[in-house]
TIVO-2410 file (N, C-alpha, C; in nm, 3 decimals):
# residues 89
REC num residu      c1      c2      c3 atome chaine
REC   1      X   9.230   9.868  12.460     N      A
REC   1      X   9.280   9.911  12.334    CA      A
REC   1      X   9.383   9.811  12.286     C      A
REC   2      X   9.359   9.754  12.135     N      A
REC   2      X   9.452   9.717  12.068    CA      A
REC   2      X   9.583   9.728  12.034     C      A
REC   3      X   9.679   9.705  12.022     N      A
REC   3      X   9.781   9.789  11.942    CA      A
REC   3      X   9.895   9.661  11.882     C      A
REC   4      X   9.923   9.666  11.764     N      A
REC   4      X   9.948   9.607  11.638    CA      A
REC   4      X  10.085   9.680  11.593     C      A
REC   5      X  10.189   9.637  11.624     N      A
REC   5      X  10.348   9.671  11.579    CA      A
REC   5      X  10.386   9.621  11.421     C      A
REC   6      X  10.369   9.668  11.312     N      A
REC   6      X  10.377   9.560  11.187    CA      A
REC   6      X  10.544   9.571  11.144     C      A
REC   7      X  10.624   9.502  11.149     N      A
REC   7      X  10.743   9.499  11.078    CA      A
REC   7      X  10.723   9.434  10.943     C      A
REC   8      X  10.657   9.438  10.865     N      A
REC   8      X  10.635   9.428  10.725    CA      A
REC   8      X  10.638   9.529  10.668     C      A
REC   9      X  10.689   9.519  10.511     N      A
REC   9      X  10.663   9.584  10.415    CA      A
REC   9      X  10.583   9.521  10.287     C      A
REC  10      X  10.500   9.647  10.250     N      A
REC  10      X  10.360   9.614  10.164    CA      A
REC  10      X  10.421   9.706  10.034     C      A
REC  11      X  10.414   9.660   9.896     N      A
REC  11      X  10.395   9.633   9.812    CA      A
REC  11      X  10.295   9.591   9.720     C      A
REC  12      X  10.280   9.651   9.588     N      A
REC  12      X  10.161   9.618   9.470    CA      A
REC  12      X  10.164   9.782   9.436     C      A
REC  13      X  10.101   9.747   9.280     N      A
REC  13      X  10.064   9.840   9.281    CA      A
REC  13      X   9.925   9.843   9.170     C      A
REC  14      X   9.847   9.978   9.147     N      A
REC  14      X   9.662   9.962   9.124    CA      A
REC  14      X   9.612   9.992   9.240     C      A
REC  15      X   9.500  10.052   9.207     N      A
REC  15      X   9.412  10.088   9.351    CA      A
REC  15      X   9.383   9.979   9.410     C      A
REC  16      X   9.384   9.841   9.344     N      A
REC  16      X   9.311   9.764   9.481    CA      A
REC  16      X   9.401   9.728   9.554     C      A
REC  17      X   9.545   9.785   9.570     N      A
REC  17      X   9.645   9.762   9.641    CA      A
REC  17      X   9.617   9.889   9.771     C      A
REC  18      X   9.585   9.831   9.862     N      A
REC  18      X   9.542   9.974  10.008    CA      A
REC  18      X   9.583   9.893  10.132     C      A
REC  19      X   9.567   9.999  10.200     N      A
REC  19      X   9.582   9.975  10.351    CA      A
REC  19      X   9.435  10.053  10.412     C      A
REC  20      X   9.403   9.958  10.505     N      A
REC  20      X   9.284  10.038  10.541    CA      A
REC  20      X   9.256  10.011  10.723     C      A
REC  21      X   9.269  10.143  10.810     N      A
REC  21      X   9.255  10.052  10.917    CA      A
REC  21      X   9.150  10.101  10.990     C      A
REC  22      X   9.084  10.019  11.054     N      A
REC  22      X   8.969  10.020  11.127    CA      A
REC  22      X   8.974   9.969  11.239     C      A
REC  23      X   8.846  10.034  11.266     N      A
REC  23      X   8.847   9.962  11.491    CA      A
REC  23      X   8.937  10.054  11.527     C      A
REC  24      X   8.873  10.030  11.717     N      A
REC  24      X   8.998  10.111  11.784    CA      A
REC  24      X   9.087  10.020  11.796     C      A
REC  25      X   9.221  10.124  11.880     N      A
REC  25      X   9.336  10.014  11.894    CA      A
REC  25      X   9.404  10.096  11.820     C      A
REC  26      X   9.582  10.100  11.796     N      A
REC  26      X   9.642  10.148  11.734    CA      A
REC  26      X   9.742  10.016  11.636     C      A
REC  27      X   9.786  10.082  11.477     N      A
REC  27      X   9.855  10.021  11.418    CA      A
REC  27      X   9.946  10.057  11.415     C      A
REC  28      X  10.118  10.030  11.397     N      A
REC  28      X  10.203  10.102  11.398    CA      A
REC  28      X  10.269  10.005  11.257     C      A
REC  29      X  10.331  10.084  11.188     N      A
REC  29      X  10.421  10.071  11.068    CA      A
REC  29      X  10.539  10.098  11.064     C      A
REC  30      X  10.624  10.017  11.062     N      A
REC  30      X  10.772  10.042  11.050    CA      A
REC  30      X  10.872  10.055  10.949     C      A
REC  31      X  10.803  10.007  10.800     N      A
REC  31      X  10.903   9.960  10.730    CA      A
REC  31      X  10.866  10.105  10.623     C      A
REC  32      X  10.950  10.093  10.501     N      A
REC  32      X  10.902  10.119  10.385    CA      A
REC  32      X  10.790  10.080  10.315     C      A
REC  33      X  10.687  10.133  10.278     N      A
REC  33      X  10.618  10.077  10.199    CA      A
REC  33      X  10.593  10.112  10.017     C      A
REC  34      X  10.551  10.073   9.940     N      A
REC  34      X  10.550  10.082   9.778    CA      A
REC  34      X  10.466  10.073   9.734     C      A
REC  35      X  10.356  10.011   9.835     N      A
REC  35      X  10.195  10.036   9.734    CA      A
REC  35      X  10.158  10.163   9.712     C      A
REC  36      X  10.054  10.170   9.612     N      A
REC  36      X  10.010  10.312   9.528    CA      A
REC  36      X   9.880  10.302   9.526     C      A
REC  37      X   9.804  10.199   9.646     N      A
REC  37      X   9.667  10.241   9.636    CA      A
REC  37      X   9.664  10.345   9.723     C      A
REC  38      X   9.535  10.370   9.773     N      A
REC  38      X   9.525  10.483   9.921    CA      A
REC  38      X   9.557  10.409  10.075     C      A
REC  39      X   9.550  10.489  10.171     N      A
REC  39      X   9.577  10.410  10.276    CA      A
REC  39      X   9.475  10.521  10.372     C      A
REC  40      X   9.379  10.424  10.414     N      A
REC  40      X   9.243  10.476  10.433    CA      A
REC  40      X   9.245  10.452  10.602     C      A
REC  41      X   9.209  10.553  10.666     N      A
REC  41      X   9.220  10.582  10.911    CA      A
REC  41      X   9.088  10.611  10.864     C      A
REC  42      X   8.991  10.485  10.906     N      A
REC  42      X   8.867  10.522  10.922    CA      A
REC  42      X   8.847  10.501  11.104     C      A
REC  43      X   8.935  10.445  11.210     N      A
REC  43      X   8.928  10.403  11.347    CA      A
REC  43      X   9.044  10.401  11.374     C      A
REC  44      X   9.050  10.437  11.522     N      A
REC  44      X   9.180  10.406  11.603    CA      A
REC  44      X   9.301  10.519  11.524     C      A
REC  45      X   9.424  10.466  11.604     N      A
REC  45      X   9.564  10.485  11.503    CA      A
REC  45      X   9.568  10.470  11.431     C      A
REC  46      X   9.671  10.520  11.309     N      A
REC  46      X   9.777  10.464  11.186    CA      A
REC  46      X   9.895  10.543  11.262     C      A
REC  47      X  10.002  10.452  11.237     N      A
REC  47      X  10.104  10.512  11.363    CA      A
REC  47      X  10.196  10.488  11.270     C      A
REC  48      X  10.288  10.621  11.181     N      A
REC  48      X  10.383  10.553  11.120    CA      A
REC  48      X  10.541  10.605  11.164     C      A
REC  49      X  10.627  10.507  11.180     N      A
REC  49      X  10.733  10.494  11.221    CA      A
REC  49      X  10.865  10.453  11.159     C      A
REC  50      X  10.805  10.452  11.033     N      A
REC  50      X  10.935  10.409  10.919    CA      A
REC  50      X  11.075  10.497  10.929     C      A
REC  51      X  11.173  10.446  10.890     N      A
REC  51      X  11.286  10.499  10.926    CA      A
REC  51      X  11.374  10.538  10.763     C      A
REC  52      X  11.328  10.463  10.651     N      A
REC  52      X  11.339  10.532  10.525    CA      A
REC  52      X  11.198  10.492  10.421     C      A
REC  53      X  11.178  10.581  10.314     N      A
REC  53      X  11.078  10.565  10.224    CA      A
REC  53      X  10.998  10.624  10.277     C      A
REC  54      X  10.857  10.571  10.240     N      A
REC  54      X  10.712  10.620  10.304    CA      A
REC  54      X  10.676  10.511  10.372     C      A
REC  55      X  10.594  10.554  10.466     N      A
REC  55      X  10.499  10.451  10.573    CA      A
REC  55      X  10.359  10.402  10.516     C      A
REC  56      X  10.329  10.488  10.418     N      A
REC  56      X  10.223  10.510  10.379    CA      A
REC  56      X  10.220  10.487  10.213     C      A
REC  57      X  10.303  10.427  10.161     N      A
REC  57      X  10.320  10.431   9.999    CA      A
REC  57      X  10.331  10.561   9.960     C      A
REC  58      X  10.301  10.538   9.854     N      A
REC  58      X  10.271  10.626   9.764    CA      A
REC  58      X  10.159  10.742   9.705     C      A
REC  59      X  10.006  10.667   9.774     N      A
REC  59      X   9.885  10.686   9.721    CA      A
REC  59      X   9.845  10.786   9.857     C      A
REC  60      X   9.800  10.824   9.838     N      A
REC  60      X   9.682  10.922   9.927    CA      A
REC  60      X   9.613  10.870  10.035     C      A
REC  61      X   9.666  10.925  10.137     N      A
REC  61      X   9.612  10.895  10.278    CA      A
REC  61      X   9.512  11.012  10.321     C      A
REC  62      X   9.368  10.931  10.348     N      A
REC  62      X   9.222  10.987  10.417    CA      A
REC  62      X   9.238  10.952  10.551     C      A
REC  63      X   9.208  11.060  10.641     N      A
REC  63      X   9.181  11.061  10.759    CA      A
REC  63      X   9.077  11.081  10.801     C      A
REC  64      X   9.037  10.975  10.836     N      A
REC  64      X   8.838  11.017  10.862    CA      A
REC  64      X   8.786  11.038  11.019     C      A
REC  65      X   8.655  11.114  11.002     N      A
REC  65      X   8.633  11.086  11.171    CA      A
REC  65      X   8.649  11.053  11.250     C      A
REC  66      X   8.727  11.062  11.367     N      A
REC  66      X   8.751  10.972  11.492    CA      A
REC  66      X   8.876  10.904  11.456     C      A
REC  67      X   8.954  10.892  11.337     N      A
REC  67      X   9.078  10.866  11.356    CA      A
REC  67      X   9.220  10.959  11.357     C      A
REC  68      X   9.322  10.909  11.369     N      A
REC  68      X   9.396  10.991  11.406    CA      A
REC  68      X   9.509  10.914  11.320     C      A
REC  69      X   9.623  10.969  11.229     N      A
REC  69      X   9.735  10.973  11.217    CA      A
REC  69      X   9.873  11.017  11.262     C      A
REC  70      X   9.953  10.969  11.309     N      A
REC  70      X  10.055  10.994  11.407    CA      A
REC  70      X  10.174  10.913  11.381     C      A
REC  71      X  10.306  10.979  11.405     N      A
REC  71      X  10.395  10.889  11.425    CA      A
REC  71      X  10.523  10.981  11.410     C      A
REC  72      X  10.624  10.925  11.423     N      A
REC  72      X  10.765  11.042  11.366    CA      A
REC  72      X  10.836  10.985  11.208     C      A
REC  73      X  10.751  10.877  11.119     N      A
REC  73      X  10.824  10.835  11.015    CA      A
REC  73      X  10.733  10.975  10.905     C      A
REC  74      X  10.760  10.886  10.733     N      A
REC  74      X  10.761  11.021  10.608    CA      A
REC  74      X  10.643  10.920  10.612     C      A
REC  75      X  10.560  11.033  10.539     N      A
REC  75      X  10.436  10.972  10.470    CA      A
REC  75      X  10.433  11.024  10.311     C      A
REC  76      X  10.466  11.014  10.213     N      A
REC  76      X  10.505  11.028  10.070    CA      A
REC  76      X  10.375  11.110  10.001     C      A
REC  77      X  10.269  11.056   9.997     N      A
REC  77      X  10.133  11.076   9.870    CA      A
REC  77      X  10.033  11.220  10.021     C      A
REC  78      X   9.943  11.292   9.901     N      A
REC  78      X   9.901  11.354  10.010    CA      A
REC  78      X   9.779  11.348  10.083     C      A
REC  79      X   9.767  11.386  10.237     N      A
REC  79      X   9.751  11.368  10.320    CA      A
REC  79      X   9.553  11.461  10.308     C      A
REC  80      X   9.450  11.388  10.381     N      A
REC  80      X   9.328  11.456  10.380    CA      A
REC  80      X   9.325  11.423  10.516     C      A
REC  81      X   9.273  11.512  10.590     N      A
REC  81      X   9.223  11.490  10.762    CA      A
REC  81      X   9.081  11.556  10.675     C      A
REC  82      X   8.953  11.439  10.753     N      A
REC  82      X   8.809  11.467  10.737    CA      A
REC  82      X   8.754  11.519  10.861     C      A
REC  83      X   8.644  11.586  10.872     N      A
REC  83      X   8.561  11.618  10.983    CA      A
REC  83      X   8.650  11.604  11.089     C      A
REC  84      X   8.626  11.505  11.216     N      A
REC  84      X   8.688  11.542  11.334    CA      A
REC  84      X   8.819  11.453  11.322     C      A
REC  85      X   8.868  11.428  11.239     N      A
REC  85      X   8.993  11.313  11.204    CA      A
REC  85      X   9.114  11.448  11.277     C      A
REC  86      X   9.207  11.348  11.300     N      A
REC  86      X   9.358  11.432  11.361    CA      A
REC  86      X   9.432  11.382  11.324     C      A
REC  87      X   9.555  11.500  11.337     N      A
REC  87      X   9.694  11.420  11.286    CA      A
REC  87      X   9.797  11.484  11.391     C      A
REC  88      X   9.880  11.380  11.410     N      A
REC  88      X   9.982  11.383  11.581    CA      A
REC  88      X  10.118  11.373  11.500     C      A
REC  89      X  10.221  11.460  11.530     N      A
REC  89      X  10.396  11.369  11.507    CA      A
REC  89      X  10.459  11.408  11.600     C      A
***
């Protein structure tokens, strides 16, 4: 298993501004983020860990099959868990 610590913050805004993560392996997010596209768990983690703002922008986070959302940071826009998708804090 992967796993991906991002100390960046993402910015833009318009739908083609997203986050999208795939594959197994986990991603983890630390910062604030400001984009306003969606932020799409089609595999693995989205692990958010931000400490102010959202982890997740603004836009609407899908949780799809087989992935999982988790973490102890805010996630701002709202939240869909699909079929067997999970969510951990």
């Amino acid at each position: 298993m992967k796993t991906l610590i991002n100390d960046r913050a993402y910015s833009g805004s318009g739908a083609s501004t997203s986050i999208i993560k795939e594959g197994d392996g986990a991603w983890t997010l630390t910062r604030a983020n400001t984009y306003t596209g969606t932020t799409e768990v089609n595999g693995g983690a989205l692990v958010v860990n931000n400490l102010s703002g959202s982890g997740t922008g603004m836009g609407e986070v899908n949780v799809n099959a087989g992935a999982t959302l988790s973490g102890s940071g805010r996630v701002e826009g709202p939240v869909t868990v699909a079929g067997l998708g999970s969510l951990f804090g």
